[in-house]
C-alpha positions as CSV (number, residue, x, y, z in Angstrom):
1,X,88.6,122.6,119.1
2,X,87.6,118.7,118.1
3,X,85.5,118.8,120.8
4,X,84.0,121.8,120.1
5,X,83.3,121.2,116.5
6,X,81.4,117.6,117.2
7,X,79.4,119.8,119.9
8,X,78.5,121.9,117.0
9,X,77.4,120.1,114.9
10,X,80.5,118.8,112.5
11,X,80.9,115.6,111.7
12,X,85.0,114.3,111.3
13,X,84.9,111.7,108.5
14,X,87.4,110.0,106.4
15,X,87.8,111.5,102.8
16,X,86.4,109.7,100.2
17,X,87.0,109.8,96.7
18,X,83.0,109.2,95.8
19,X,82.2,111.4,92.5
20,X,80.0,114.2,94.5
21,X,83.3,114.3,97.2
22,X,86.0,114.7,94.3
23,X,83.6,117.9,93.2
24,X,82.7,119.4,96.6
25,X,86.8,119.2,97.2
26,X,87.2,120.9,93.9
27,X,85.0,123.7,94.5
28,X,86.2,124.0,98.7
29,X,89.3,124.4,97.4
30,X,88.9,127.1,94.5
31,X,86.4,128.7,97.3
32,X,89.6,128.4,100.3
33,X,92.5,129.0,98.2
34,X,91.0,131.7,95.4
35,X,92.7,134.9,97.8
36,X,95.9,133.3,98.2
37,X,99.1,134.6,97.0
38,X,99.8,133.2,93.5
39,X,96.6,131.0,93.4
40,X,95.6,129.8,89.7
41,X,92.4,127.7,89.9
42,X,92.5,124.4,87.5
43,X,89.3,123.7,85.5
44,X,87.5,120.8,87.2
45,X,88.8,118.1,84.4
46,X,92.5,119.3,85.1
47,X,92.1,119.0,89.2
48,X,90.7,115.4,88.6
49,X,93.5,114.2,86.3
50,X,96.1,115.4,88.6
51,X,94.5,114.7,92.2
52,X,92.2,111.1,91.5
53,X,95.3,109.0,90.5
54,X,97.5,110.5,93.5
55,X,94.8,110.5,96.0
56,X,94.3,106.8,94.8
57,X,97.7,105.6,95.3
58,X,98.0,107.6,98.9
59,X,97.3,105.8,101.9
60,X,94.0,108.0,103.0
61,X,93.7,106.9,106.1
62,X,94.7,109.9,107.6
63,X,93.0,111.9,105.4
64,X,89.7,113.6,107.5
65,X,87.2,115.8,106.0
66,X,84.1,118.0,108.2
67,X,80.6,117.4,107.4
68,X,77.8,120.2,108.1
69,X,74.7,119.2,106.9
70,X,75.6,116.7,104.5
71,X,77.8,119.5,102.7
72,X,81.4,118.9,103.1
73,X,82.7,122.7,104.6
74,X,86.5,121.2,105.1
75,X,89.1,119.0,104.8
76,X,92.6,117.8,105.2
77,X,95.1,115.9,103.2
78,X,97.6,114.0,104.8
79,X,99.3,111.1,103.9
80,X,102.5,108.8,105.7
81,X,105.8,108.6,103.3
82,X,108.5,107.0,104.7
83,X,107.5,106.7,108.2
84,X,106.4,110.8,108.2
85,X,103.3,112.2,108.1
86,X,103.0,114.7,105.9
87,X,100.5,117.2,106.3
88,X,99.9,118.8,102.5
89,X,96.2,120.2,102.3
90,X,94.1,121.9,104.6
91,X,91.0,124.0,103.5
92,X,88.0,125.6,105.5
93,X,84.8,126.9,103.7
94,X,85.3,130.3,104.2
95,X,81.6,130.5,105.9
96,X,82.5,128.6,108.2
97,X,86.2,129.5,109.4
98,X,86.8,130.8,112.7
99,X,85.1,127.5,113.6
100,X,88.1,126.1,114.6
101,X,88.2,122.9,111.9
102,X,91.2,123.1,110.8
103,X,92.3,122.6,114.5
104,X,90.0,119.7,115.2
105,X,91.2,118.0,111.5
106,X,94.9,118.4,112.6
107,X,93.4,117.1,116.2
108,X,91.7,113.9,114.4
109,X,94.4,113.0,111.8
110,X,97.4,113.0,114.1
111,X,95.7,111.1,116.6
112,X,95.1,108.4,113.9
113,X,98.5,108.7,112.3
114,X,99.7,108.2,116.7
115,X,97.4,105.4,117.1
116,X,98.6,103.9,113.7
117,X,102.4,104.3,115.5
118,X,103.4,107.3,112.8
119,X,104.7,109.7,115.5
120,X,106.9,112.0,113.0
121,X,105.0,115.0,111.2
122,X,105.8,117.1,108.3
């Protein structure tokens, strides 16, 4: 699938917590998550104020999001606590699922989290 996806097209970047990423992660995940079970979207002021500060004292190195086009279509939150990588966020535009991206993310950030010497996964 990682393959695949670079063959296609996607580019596998780090997150980043530039202003125009924080929104396009916003509005990826009220577009991935808005037909899930129990999903409540937070206003765009609330998802900062609760995600900027933890996504700024997280180790995002392991954190990978897909580029199409200079649009960000998906991305994966992972962080390392206590010698564990913990995999907490995945979305996929839902355009583009079936793609295979969340695959090649959980390909790319558990490689890096292996070549960082994290070998346990949550």
């Amino acid at each position: 699938a990682y393959d695949m996806a670079l063959s296609n097209g996607y580019k596998i970047e780090p997150m980043n917590l530039e202003p125009q990423s924080i929104h396009a992660l916003y509005n990826l995940s009220c577009e991935g998550f808005k037909n899930n079970f129990l999903y409540e979207p937070l206003p765009f002021e609330a998802f900062q104020a609760l995600y900027v500060p933890i996504f700024k004292k997280s180790d995002l190195s392991f954190a990978k999001q897909v580029v199409l086009n200079n649009k960000i279509v998906a991305f994966f939150y992972m962080f390392v606590d206590q010698g564990y990588l913990i995999m907490k966020t995945v979305a996929v535009d839902p355009s583009q699922r079936g793609q295979g991206l969340s695959n090649a993310l959980t390909h790319a950030c558990v490689r890096a989290a292996r070549e960082a010497g994290v070998h346990k996964v949550v």
